[in-house]
MARKETOR-704342 format. One record per residue (C-alpha): residue in three letters; chain; x, y, z. Coordinates in nm, 4 decimals, padded with zeros to 6 digits. Each point is the difference from the previous one (the first is absolute). Example, Ala and Ser with C-alpha at 12.3 -4.5 7.8 and 13.67 -1.06 7.14 Angstrom:
2
+-----+----+----------+----------+----------+
:  aa : ch :       xx :       yy :       zz :
+-----+----+----------+----------+----------+
: Ala :  A :  01.2300 : -00.4500 :  00.7800 :
: Ser :  A :  00.1370 :  00.3440 : -00.0660 :
+-----+----+----------+----------+----------+
//
This chain:
314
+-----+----+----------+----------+----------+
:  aa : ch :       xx :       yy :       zz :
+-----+----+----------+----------+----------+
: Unk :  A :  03.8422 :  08.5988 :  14.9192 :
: Unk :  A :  00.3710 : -00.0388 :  00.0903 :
: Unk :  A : -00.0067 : -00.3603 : -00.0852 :
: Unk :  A : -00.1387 :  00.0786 : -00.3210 :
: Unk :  A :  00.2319 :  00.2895 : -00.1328 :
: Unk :  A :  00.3071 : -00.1531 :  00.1441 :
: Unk :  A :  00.0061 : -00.3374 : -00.3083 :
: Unk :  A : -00.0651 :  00.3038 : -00.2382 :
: Unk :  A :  00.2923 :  00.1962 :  00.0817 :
: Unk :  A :  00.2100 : -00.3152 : -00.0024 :
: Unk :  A : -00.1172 : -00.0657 : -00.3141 :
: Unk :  A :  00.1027 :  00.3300 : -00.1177 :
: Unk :  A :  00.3373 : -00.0332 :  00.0979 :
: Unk :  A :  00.0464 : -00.3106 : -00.1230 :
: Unk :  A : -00.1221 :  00.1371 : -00.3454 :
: Unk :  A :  00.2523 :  00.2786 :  00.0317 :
: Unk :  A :  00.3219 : -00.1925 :  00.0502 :
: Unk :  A : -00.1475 : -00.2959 : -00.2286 :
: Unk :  A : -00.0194 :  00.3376 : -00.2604 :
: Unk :  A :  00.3282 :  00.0765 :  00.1230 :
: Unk :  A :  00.1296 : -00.3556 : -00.0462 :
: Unk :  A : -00.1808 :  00.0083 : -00.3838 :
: Unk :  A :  00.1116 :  00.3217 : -00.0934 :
: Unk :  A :  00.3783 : -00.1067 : -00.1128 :
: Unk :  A :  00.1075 :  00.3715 : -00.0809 :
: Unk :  A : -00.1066 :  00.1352 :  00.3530 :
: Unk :  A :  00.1840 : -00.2603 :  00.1677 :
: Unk :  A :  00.3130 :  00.0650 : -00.1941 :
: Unk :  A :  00.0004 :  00.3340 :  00.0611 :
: Unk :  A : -00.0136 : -00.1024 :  00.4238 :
: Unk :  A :  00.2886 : -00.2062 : -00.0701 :
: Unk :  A :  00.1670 :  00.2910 : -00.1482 :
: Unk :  A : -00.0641 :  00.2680 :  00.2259 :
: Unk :  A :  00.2530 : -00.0824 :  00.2474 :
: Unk :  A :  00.2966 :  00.0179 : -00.3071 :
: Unk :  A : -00.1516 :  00.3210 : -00.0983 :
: Unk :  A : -00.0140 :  00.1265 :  00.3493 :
: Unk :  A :  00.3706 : -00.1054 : -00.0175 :
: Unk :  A :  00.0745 :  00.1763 : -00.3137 :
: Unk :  A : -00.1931 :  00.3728 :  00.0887 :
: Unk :  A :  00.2163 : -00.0051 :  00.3252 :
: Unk :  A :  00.3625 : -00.1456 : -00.1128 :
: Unk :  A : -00.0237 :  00.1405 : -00.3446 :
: Unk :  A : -00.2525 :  00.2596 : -00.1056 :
: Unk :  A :  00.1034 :  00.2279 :  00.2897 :
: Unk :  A :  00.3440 :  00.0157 : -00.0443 :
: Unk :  A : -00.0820 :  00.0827 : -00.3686 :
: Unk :  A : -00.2550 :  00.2638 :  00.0423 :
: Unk :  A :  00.2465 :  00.1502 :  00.2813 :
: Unk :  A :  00.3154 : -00.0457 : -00.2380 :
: Unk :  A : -00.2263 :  00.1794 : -00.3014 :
: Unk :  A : -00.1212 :  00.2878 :  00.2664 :
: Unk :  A :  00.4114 :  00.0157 :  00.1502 :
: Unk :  A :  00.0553 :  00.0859 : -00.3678 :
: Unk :  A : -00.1726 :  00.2745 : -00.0323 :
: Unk :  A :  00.1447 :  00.1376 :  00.3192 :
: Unk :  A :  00.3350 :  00.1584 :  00.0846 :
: Unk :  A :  00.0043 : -00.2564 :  00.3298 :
: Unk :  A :  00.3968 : -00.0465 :  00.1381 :
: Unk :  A :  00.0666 : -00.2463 :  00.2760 :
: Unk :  A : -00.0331 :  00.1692 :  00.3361 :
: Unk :  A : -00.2568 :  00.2595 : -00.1241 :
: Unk :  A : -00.3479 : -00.0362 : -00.1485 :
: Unk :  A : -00.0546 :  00.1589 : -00.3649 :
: Unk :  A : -00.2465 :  00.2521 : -00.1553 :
: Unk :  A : -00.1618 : -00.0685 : -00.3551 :
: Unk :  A :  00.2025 :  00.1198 : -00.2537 :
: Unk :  A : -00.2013 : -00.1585 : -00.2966 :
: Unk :  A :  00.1782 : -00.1192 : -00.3283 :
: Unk :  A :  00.3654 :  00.1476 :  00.1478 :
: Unk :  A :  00.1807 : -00.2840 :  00.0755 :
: Unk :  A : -00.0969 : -00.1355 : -00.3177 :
: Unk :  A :  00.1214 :  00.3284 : -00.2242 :
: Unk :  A :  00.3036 : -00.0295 :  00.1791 :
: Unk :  A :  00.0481 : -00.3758 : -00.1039 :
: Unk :  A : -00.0708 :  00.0630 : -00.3242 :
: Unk :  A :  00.3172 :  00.2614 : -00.0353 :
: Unk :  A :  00.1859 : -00.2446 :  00.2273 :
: Unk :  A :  00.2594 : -00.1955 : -00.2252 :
: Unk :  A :  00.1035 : -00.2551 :  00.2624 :
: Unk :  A : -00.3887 : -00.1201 : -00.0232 :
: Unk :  A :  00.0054 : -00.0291 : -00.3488 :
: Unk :  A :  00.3259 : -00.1659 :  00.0218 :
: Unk :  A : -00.1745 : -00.2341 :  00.2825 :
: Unk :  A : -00.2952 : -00.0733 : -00.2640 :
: Unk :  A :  00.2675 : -00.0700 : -00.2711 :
: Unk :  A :  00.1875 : -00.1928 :  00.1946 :
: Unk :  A : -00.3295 : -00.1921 :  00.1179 :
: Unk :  A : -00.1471 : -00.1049 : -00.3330 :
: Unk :  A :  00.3842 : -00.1119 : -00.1235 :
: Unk :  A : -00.0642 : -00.2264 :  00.3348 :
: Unk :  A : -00.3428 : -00.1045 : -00.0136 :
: Unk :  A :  00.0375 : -00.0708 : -00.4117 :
: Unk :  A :  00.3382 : -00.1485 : -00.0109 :
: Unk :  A : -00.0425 : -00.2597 :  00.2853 :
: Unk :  A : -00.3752 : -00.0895 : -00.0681 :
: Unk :  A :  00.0787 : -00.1093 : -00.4121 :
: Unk :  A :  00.2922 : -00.1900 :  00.1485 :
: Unk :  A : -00.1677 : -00.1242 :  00.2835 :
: Unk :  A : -00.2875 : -00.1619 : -00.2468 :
: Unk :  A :  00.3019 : -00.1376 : -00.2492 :
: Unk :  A :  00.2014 : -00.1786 :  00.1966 :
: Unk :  A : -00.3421 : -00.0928 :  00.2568 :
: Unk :  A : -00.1807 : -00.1442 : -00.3089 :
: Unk :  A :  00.2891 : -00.2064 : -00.0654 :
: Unk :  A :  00.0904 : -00.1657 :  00.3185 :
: Unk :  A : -00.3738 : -00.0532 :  00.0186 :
: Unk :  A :  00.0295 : -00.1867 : -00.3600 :
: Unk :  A :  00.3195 : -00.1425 :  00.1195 :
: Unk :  A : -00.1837 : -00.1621 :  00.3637 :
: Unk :  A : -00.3127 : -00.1236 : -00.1524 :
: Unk :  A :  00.2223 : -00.2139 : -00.2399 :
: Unk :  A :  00.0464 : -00.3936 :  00.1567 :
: Unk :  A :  00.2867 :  00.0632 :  00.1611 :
: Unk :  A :  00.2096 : -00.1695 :  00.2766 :
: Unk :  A : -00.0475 :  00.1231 :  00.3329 :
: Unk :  A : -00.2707 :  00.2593 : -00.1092 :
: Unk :  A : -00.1253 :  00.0314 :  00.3645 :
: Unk :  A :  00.3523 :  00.0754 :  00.1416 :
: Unk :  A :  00.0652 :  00.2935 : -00.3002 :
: Unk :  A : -00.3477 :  00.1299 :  00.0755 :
: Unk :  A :  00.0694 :  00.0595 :  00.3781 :
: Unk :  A :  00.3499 :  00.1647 : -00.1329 :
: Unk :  A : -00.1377 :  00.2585 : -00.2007 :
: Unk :  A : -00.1896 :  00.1206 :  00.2796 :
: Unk :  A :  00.2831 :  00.0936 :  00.1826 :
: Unk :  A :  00.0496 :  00.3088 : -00.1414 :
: Unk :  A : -00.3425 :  00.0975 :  00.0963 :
: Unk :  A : -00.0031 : -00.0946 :  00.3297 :
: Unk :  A :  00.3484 :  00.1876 :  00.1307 :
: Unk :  A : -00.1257 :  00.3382 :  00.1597 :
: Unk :  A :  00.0526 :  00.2442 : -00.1785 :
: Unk :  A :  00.2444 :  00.1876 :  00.1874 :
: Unk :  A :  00.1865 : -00.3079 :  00.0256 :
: Unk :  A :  00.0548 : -00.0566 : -00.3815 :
: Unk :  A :  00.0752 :  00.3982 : -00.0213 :
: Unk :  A :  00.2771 : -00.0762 :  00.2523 :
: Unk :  A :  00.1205 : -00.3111 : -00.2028 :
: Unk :  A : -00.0119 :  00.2338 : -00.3430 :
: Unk :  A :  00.1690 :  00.2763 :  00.1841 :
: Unk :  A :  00.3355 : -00.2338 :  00.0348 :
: Unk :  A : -00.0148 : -00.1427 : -00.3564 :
: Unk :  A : -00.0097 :  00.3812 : -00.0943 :
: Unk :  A :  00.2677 :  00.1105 :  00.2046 :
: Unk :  A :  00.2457 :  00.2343 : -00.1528 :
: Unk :  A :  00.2815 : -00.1859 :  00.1580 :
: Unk :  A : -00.0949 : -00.3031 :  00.1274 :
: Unk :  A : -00.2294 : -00.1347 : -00.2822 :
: Unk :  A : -00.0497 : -00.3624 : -00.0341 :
: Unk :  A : -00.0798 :  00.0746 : -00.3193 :
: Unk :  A :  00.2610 :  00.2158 : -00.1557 :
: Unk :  A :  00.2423 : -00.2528 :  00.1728 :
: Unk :  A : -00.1413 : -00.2886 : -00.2297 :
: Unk :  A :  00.0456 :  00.2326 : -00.3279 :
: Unk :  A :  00.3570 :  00.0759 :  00.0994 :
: Unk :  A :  00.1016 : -00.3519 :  00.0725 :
: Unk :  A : -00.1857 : -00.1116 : -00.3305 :
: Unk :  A :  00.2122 :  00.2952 : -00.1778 :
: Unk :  A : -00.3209 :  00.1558 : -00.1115 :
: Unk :  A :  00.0899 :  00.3293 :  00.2008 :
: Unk :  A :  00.3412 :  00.1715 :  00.1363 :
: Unk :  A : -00.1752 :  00.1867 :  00.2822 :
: Unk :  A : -00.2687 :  00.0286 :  00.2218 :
: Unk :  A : -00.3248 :  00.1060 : -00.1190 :
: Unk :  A : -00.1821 :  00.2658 :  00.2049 :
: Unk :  A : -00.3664 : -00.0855 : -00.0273 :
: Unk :  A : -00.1550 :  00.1908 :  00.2304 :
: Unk :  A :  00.2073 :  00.3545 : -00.0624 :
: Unk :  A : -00.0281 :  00.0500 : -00.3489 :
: Unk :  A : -00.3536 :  00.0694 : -00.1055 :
: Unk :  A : -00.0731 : -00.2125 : -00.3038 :
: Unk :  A :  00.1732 : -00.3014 :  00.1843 :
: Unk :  A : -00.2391 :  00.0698 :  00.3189 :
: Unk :  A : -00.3222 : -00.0102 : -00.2053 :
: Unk :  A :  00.0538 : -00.3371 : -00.1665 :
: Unk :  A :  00.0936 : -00.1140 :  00.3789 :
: Unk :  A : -00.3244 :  00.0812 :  00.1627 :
: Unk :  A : -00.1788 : -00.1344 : -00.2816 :
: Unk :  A :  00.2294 : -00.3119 : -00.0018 :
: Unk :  A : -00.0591 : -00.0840 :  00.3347 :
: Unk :  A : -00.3360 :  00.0646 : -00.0081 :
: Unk :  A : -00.0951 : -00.2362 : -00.3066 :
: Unk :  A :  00.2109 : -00.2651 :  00.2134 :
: Unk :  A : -00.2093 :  00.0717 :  00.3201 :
: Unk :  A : -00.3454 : -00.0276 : -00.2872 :
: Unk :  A :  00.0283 : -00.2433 : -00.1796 :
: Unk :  A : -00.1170 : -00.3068 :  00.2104 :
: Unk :  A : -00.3178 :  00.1643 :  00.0527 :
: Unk :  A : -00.0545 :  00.0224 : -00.3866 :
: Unk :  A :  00.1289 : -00.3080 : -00.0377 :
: Unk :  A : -00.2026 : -00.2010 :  00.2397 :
: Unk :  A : -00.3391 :  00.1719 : -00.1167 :
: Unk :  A :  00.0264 : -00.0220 : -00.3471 :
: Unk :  A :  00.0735 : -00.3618 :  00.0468 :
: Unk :  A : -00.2611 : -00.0776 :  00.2379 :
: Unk :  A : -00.1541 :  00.1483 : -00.3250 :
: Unk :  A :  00.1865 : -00.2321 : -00.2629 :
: Unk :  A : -00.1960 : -00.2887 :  00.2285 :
: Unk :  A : -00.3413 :  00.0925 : -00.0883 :
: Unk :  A :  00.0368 : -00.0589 : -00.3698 :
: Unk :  A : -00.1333 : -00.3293 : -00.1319 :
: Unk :  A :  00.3185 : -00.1802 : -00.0973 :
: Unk :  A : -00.2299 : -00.1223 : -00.2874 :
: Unk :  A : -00.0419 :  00.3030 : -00.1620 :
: Unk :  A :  00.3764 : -00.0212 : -00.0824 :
: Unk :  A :  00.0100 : -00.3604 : -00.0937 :
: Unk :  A : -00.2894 :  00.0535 : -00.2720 :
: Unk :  A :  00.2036 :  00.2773 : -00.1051 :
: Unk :  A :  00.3163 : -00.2096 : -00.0195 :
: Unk :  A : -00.1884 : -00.2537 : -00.2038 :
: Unk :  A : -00.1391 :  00.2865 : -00.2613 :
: Unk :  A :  00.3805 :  00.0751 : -00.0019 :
: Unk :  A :  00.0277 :  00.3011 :  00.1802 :
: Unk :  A :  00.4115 :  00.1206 :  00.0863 :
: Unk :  A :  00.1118 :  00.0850 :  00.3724 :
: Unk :  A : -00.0737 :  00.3973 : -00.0574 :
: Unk :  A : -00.3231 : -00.1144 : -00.1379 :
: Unk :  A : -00.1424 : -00.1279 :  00.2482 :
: Unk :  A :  00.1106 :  00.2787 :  00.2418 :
: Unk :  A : -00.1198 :  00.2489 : -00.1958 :
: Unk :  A : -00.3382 : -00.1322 : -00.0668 :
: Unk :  A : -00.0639 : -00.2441 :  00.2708 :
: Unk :  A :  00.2236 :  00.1129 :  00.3565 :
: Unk :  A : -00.0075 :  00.4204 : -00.0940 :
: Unk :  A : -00.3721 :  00.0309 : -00.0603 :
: Unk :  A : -00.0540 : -00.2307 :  00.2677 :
: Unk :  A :  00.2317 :  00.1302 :  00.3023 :
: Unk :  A : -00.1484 :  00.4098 : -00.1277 :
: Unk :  A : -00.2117 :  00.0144 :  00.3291 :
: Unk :  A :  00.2819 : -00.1143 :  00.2353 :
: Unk :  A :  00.2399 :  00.2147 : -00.1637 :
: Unk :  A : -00.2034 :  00.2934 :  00.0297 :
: Unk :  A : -00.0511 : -00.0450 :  00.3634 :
: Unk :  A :  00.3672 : -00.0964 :  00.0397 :
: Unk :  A :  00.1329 :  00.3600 : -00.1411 :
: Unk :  A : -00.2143 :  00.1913 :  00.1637 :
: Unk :  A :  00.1457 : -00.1265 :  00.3492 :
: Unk :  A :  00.3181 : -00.0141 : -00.0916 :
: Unk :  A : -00.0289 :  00.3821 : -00.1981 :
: Unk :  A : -00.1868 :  00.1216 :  00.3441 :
: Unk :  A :  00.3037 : -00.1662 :  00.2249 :
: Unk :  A :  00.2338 :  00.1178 : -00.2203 :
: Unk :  A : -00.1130 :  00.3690 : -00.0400 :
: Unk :  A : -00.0336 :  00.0476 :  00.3715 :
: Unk :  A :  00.3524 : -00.1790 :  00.1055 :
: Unk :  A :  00.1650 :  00.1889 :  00.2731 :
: Unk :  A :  00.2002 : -00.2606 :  00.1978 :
: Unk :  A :  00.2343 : -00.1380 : -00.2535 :
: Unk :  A :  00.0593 :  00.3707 : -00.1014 :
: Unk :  A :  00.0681 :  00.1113 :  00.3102 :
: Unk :  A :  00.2289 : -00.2030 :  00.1370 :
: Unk :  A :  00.2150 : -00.0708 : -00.2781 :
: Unk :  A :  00.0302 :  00.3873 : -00.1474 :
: Unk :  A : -00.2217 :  00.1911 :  00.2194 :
: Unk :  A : -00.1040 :  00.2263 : -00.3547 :
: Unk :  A :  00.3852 :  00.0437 : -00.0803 :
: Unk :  A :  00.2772 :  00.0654 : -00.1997 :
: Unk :  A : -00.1734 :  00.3427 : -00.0872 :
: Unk :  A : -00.3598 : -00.0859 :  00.0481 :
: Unk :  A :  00.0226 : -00.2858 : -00.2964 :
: Unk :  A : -00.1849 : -00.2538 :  00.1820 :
: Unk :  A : -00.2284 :  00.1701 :  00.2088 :
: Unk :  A : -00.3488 : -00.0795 : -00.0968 :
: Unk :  A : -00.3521 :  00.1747 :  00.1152 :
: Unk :  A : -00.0291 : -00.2074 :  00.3129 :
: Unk :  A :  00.3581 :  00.0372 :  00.1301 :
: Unk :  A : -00.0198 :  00.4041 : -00.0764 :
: Unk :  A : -00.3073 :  00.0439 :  00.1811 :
: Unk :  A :  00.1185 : -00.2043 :  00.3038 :
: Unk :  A :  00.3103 :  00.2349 : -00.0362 :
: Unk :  A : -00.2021 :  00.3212 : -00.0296 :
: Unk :  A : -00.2800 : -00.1047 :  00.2445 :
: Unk :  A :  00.2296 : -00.1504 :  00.2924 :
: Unk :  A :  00.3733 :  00.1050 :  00.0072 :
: Unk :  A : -00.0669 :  00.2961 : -00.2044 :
: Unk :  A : -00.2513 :  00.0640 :  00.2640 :
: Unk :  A : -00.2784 :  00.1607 : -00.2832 :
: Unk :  A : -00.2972 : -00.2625 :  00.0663 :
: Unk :  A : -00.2263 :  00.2791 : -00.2713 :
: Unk :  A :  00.2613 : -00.0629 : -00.2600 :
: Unk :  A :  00.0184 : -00.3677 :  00.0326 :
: Unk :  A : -00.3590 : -00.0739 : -00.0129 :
: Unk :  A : -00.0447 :  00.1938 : -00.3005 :
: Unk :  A :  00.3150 : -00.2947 : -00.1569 :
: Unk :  A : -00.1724 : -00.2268 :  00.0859 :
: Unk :  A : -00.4000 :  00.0988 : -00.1067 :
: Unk :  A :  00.2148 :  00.0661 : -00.3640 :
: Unk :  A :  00.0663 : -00.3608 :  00.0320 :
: Unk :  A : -00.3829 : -00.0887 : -00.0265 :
: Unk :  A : -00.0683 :  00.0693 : -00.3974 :
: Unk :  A :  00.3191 : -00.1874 : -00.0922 :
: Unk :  A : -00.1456 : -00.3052 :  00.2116 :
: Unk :  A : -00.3577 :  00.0388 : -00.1343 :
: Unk :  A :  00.1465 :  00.0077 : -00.3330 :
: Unk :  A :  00.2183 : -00.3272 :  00.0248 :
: Unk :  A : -00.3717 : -00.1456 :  00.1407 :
: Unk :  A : -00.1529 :  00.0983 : -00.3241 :
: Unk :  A :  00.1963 : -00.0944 : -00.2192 :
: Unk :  A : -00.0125 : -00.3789 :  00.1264 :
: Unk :  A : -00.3295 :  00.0046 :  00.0780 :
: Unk :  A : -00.0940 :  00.1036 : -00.3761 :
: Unk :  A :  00.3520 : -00.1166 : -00.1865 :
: Unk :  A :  00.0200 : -00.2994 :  00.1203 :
: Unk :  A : -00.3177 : -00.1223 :  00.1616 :
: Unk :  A : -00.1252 : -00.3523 : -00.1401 :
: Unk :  A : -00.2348 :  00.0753 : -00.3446 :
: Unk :  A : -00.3251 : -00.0523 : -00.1213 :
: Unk :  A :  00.1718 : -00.3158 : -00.2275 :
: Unk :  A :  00.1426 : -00.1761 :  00.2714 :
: Unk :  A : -00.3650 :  00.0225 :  00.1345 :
: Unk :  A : -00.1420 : -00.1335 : -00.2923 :
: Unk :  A : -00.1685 :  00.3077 : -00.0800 :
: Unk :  A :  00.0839 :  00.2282 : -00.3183 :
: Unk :  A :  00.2988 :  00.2269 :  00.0138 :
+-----+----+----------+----------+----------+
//
């Protein structure tokens, strides 16, 4: 009886992993369950502890009680965090629409035929690859009140009489930070969108040229409508990067002159760490969240590719 049941149980198992093996969607999903495993341990506990830390009056050396919505009724009366999520959406919006312009066109400008393309490619990257805190450094001596590379160049060119203090005044320290962190951007806009510009059919533009289409012509109909899905994916990263940017902050102002540059994820690190209030800066950064789910929306649904460019109806 042994040697009869034992075939059928082989046969059953090798039914179940030949199911297995069949069944494409269960055999993603094993593939995946090591990531997500990844993801519920690296990621969705220190969010569900940072959203539970918020509504808790938790200091460093002490453990909190609940306090409910208090931390958040005293951020909303708190004008330093409203200056923080002024001050972060004049980052975020400023540097991302630059970001795109000048990306988009040294993507235009490398997928021309141009000598030593390969060489300019690897250039542009550069900026990209330098560690953060080592470009912050490098921007940190361009912007130095006295010792500015920078304002030396104006005053030999005759442009300026005196130094110009970039980082003190707070107007002057805004368009820093975003300067130097459209220069550290761009590649990676750059190098997507024309990894993008490579996908089109270069004979979609030459029938166009023949029908006697102009330059912007073809852009707007032909390279726009195409490149929509790349660009969407493109600023979403580089709003997400740009909204949560702490290093380049920190090191080159630290939030100053006056709290002018200090965005949501520099004042809860201040709050949460130095300030010693871990409650407080939890409940920063949780505000953070809608502002980030918004920016996620609005690509998703703004600029997502459409039904047309399907070859559906629109």
């Amino acid at each position: 009886m042994a040697d009869i049941a034992a075939p059928g149980a082989r046969a059953r198992s090798r039914s179940w992993w030949s199911g297995i093996g069949q069944g494409r969607h269960v055999l993603g999903l094993l593939f995946l369950l090591p990531a997500a495993v990844f993801l519920l341990l690296f990621l969705t506990y220190p969010l569900g502890l940072g959203v539970w830390l918020g509504f808790t009056d938790t200091r460093i050396g002490r453990d909190g009680v609940f306090v409910g919505l208090e931390n958040y009724e005293l951020l909303w009366i708190d004008s330093v965090f409203w200056l923080a999520v002024f001050n972060t959406l004049l980052y975020t919006t400023g540097a991302s629409i630059l970001k795109f312009g000048l990306g988009l066109w040294l993507a235009l400008l490398l997928n021309q035929h141009l000598p030593f393309k390969a060489f300019f490619r690897a250039v542009v990257l550069l900026p990209w690859v330098v560690p953060t805190v080592l470009s912050a450094i490098a921007f940190w001596w361009i912007f130095d009140a006295q010792f500015s590379i920078l304002s030396w160049a104006l005053i030999k060119l005759g442009l300026i009489d005196q130094n110009i203090n970039f980082l003190g005044d707070s107007t002057n320290a805004r368009a820093s930070v975003i300067a130097a962190n459209v220069w550290r951007g761009i590649p990676f806009v750059a190098i997507s969108l024309l990894a993008g510009l490579q996908t089109i059919p270069p004979s979609l533009h030459e029938a166009a040229t023949l029908d006697g289409a102009s330059g912007w012509q073809r852009f707007r109909y032909i390279t726009l409508p195409m490149l929509s899905p790349i660009i969407a994916v493109v600023m979403t990263f580089s709003v997400l990067f740009t909204f949560t940017d702490f290093q380049l902050i920190y090191v080159l102002t630290r939030g100053g002159p006056l709290n002018a540059t200090h965005l949501m994820a520099t004042l809860s690190f201040q709050r949460a760490i130095p300030g010693g209030q871990l409650g407080e800066g939890a409940a920063i950064a949780v505000a953070m969240i809608p502002f980030l789910l918004a920016a996620i929306l609005f690509s998703y649904f703004g600029l997502q590719r459409r039904k047309w460019q399907q070859g559906g109806g629109d």
